[in-house]
BATORKE-389572 format. One line per field, with one value per residue (C-alpha): residue number from 1; x, y, z. Coordinates in Angstrom, 1 decimal. Layout:
REM BATORKE-389572
nr	NUM ...
east	X ...
north	Y ...
up	Z ...
END
This chain:
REM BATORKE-389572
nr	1 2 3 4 5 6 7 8 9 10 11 12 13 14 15 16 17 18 19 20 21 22 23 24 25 26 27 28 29 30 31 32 33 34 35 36 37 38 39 40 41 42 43 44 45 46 47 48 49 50 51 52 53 54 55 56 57 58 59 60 61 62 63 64 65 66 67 68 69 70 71 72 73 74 75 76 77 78 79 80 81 82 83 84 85 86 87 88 89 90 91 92 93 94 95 96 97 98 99 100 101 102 103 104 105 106 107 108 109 110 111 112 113 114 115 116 117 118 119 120 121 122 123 124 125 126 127 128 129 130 131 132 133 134 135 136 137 138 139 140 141 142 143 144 145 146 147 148 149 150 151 152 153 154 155 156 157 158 159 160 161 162 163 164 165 166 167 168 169 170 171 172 173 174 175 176 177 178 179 180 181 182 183 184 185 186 187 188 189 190 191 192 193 194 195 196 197 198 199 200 201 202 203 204 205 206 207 208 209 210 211 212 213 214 215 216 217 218 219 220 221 222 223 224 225 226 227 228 229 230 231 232 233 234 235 236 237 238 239 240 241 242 243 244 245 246 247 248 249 250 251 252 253 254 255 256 257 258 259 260 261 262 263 264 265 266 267 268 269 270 271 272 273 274 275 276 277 278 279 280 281 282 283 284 285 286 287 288 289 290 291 292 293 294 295 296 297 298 299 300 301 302 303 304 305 306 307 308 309 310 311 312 313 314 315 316 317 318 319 320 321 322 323 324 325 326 327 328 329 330 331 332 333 334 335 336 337 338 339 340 341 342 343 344 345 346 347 348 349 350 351 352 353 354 355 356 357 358 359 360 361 362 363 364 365 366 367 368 369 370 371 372 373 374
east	0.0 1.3 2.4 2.2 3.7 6.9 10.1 13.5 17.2 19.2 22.7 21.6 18.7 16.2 11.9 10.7 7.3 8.2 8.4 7.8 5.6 6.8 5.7 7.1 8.6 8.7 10.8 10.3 10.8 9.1 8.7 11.8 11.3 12.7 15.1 14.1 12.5 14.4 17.2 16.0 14.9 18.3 20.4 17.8 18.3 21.8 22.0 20.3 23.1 25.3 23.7 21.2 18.1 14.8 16.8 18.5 15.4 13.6 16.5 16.5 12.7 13.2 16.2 13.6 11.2 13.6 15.9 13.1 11.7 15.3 16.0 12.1 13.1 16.5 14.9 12.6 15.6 17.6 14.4 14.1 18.0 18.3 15.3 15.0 18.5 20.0 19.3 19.8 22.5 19.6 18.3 21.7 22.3 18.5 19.3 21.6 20.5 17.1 18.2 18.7 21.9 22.9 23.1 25.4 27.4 24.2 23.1 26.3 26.5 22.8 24.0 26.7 24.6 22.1 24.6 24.8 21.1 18.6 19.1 19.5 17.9 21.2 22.7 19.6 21.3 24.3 23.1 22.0 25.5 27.6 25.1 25.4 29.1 29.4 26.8 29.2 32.3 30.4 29.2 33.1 34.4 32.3 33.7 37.1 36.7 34.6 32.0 29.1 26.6 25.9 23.0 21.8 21.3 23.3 25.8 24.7 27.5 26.3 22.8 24.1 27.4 30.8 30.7 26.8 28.0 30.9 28.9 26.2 28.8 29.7 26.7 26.0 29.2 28.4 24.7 26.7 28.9 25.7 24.1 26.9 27.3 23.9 23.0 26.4 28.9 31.8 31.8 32.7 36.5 36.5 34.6 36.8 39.9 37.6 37.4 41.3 41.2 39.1 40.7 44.3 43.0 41.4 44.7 46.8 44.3 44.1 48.2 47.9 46.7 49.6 51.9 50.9 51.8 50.6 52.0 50.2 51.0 49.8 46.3 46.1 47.0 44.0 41.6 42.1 41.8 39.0 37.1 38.0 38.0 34.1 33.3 35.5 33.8 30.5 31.0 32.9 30.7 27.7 29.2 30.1 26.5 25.5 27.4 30.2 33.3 36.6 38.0 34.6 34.2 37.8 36.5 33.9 35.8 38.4 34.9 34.3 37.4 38.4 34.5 35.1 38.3 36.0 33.4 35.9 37.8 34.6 33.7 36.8 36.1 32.9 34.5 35.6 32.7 29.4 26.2 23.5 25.6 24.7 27.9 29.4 31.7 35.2 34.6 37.7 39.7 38.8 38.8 42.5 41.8 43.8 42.0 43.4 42.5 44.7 47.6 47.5 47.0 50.2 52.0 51.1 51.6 54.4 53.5 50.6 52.3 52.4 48.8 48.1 50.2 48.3 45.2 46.6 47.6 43.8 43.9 40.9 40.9 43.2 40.7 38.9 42.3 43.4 40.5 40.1 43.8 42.9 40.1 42.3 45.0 42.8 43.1 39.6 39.2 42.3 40.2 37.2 39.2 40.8 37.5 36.6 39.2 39.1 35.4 36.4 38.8 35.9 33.5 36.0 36.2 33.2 34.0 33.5 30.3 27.4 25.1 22.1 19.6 22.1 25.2 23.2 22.9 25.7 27.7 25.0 25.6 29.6 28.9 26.5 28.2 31.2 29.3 27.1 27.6 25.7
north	0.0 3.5 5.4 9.6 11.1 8.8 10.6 9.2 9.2 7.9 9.7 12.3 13.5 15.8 15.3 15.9 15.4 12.3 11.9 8.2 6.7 3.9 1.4 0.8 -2.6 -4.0 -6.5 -8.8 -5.6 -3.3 -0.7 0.2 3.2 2.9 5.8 5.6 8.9 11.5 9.8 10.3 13.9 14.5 13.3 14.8 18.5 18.1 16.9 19.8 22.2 20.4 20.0 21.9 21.8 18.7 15.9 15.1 15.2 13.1 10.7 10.8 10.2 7.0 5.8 6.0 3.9 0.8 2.3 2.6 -0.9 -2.4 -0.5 -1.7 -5.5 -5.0 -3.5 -6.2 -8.8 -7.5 -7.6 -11.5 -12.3 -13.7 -14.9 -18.0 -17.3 -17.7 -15.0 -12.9 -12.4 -11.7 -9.1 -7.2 -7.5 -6.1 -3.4 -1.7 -2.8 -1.5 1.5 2.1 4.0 4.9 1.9 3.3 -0.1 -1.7 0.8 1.6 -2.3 -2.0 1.2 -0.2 -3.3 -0.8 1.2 -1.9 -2.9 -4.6 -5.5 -8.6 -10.2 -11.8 -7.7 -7.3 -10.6 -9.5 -6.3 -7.6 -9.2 -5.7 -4.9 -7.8 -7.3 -3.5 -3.9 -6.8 -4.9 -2.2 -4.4 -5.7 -2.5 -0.5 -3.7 -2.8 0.5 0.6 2.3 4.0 4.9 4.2 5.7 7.5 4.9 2.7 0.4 -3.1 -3.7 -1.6 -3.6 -6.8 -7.0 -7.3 -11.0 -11.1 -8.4 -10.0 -12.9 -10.8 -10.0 -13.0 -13.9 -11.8 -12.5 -16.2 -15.1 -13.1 -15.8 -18.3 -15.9 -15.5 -18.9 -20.1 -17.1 -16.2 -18.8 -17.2 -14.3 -16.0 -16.0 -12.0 -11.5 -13.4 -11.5 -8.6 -9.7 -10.3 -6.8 -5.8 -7.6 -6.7 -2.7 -4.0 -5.1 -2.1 0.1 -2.2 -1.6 1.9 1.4 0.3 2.2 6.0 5.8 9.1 9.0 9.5 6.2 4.3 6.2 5.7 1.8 1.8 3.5 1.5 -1.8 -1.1 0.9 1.3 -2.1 -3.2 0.0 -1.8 -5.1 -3.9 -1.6 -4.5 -7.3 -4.9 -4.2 -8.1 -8.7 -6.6 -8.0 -5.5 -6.9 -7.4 -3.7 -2.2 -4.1 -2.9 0.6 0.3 -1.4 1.7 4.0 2.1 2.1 6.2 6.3 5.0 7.2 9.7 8.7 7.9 11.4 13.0 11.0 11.9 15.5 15.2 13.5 17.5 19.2 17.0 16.9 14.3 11.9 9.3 9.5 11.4 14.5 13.4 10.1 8.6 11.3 9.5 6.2 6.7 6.3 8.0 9.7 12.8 16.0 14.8 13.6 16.5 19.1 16.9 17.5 21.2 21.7 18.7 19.9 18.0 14.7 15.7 15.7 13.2 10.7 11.4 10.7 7.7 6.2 6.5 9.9 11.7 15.4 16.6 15.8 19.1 20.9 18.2 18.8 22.4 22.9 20.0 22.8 25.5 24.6 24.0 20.3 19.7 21.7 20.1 17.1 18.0 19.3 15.7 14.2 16.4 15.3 11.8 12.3 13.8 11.2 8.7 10.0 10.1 6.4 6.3 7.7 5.0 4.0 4.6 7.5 6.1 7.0 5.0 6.2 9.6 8.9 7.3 10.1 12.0 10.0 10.0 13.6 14.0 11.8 14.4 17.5 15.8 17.2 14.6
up	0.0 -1.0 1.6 0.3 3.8 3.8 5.0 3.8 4.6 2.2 1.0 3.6 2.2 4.0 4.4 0.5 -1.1 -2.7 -6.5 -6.0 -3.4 -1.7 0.8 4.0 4.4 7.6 9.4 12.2 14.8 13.5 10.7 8.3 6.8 2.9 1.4 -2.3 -3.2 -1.5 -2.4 -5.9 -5.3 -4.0 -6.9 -9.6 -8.0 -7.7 -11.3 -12.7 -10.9 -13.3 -16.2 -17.6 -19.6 -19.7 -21.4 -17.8 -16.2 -18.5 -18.2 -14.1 -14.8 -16.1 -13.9 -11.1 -12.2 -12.0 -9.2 -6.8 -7.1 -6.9 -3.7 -2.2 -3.1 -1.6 1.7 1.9 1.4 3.7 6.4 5.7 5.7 9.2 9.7 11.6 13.0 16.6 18.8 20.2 17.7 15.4 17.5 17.9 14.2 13.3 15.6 13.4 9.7 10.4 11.4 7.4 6.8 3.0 1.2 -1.2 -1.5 -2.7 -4.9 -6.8 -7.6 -8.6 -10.6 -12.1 -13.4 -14.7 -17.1 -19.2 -19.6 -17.2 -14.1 -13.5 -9.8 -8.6 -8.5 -5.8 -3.8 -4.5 -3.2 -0.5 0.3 0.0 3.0 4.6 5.4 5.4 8.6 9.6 9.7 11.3 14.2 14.5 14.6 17.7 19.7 18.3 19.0 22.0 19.6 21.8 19.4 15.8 13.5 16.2 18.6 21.5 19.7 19.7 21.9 24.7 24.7 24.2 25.3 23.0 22.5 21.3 18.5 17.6 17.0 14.8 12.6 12.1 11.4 8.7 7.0 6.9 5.8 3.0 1.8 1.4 -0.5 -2.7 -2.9 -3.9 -6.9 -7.9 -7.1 -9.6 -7.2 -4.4 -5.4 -5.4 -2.6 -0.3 -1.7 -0.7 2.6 3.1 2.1 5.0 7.4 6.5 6.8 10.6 11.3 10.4 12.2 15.3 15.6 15.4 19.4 20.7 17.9 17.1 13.4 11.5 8.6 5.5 3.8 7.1 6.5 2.9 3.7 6.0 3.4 0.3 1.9 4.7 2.8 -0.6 -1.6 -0.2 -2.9 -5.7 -5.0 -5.2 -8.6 -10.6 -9.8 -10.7 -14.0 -14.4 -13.6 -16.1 -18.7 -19.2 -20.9 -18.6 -19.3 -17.8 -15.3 -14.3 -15.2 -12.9 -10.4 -10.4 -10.1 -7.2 -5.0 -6.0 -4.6 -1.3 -1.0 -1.4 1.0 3.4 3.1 3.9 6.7 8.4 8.2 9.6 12.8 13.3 11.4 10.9 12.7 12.6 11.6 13.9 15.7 18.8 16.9 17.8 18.2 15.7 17.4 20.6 19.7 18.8 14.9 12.3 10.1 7.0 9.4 11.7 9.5 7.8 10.7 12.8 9.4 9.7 13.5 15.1 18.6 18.1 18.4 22.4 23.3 21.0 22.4 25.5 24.1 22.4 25.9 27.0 28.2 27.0 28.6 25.7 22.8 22.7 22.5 19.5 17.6 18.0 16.3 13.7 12.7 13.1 11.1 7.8 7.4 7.0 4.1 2.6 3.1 1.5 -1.6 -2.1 -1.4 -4.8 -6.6 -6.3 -6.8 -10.4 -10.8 -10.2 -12.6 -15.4 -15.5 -16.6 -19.9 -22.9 -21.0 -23.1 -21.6 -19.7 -17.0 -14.4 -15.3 -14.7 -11.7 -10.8 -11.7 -9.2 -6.1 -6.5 -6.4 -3.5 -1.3 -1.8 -1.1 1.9 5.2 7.5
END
């Protein structure tokens, strides 16, 4: 049933009369409130700042159309992926996946499927599986971390203990791997190398505890394989779904990881500048996780190494000072104006893709997702 007064979230988007109504799906706690058309909205007005005249709205016009009943299925698979698992691991993982969040992993594999004809329904499982085990290393890492909230709400940790969340993670990943392995078993090879990825990043980021490393190559170490390559993943197997020949698909796959870099650089700044996000502001500063503002700002001001070894030791009554020079001293901005050019970088890979309604858009969310500030 249609629902006219729905509000939606995705990329960051604020309340909007939709241009597409859509219905809620629900899960087995509760309602799950969908992020298809002010998502849509979104992109469309920030496509017409680029590009001018009807043509691009006619073409945005009939990307929704299959975009918004993609994103409903995948919402709806994601709702019914752990049911009749153990709980309360099921409860601790619901916790956070029905919280929504951007599903930009998902729907830049969907995307990327798109800009080479149908969609096919193994990019909505696969889909499915890039949210699987982003919400899987998400769950791993506010143990890691000693995360206290996430989307706006208590960390499944801190309602189930570290163990239990652990375990939810784990969960999904193994949930993730038998989906791949059932509709798309000749992506299982890549996805595990994706995962190595993942964990390798963890790793390096983990050391950083006991062994303040700020160094820029440390930090771009982190990025590419954390975060970068779950982006990469998602991208190339949408464009091998698709039916892309090997050179796109690597196209796409290069789209994908210079994406995440993105998406990554501006997530660090918003640890300093953001609001809403679903996160405590300074958290990564606290959590002792190196992130570009303060790479850059130490770069910029080596008396910083002082307080920040403090910090780094547990000592927490020097992170306002910290992040009030990491402002100061421009890094932040630096950031954002990297997060723009890989952005750029990003969009010219998809040159010797034919023009379509999803590579539209596609361009539009690499775009949005640089500019967001939430």
């Amino acid at each position: 049933m249609d629902d006219p007064n729905a509000t939606l979230t995705f990329l960051g988007g604020v309340p909007h009369s939709p241009a597409i109504q859509t219905p809620n799906v629900t899960n087995s706690r509760g309602s799950m409130p969908l992020s298809v058309s002010a998502a849509l909205t979104t992109l469309s007005e920030a496509g017409a700042a680029r590009e001018t005249g009807g043509r691009l709205q006619e073409r945005l016009a009939d990307a929704q159309s299959f975009l918004g009943q993609e994103l409903i299925g995948l919402e709806a698979e994601l709702a019914k992926a752990l049911i009749g698992g153990p709980e309360p691991a099921v409860s601790a993982a619901a916790h956070l996946i029905s919280r929504g969040g951007k599903r930009v992993r998902p729907l830049a594999l969907l995307l990327s499927a798109a800009c080479f004809g149908k969609i096919p329904s193994v990019a909505r499982d696969l889909g499915v599986v890039a949210e699987l085990v982003h919400s899987a290393t998400l769950l791993h890492d506010d143990v890691v971390d000693e995360g206290q909230e996430r989307r706006g709400a208590p960390a499944a940790r801190r309602i189930w203990g570290n163990g239990m969340s652990v375990l939810a993670g784990d969960l999904l990943l193994v949930t993730a791997l038998e989906r791949t392995s059932q509709v798309a078993p000749d992506a299982m090879a890549d996805l595990v190398g994706t995962l190595r990825c993942l964990v390798e990043g963890e790793v390096v980021q983990l050391k950083g505890r006991t062994e303040l490393d700020v160094s820029e190559a440390t930090y771009d170490l982190i990025l590419r394989k954390k975060t970068a390559s779950l982006f990469a993943w998602a991208t190339r197997t949408g464009a091998r779904l698709g039916g892309a020949n090997e050179a796109l698909q690597a196209r796409l796959g290069q789209f994908g990881e210079l994406l995440g870099i993105a998406f990554q650089l501006v997530d660090d700044a918003l640890d300093y500048s953001g609001e809403n996000t679903g996160k405590t502001l300074f958290a990564d500063l606290t959590e002792g996780k190196l992130t570009l503002p303060l790479v850059l700002a130490v770069a910029r001001r080596p008396a910083l190494i002082q307080p920040l070894s403090e910090i780094h030791a547990g000592d927490a009554r020097r992170v306002a000072e910290v992040s009030r020079a990491v402002i100061e001293s421009g890094a932040c901005d630096e950031v954002r104006e990297r997060a723009k050019r890989h952005t750029e970088q990003a969009v010219a890979q998809l040159v010797g893709i034919a023009p379509s309604p999803a590579r539209t858009l596609l361009e539009q969310v690499a775009f949005q997702l640089a500019l967001r500030v939430t």
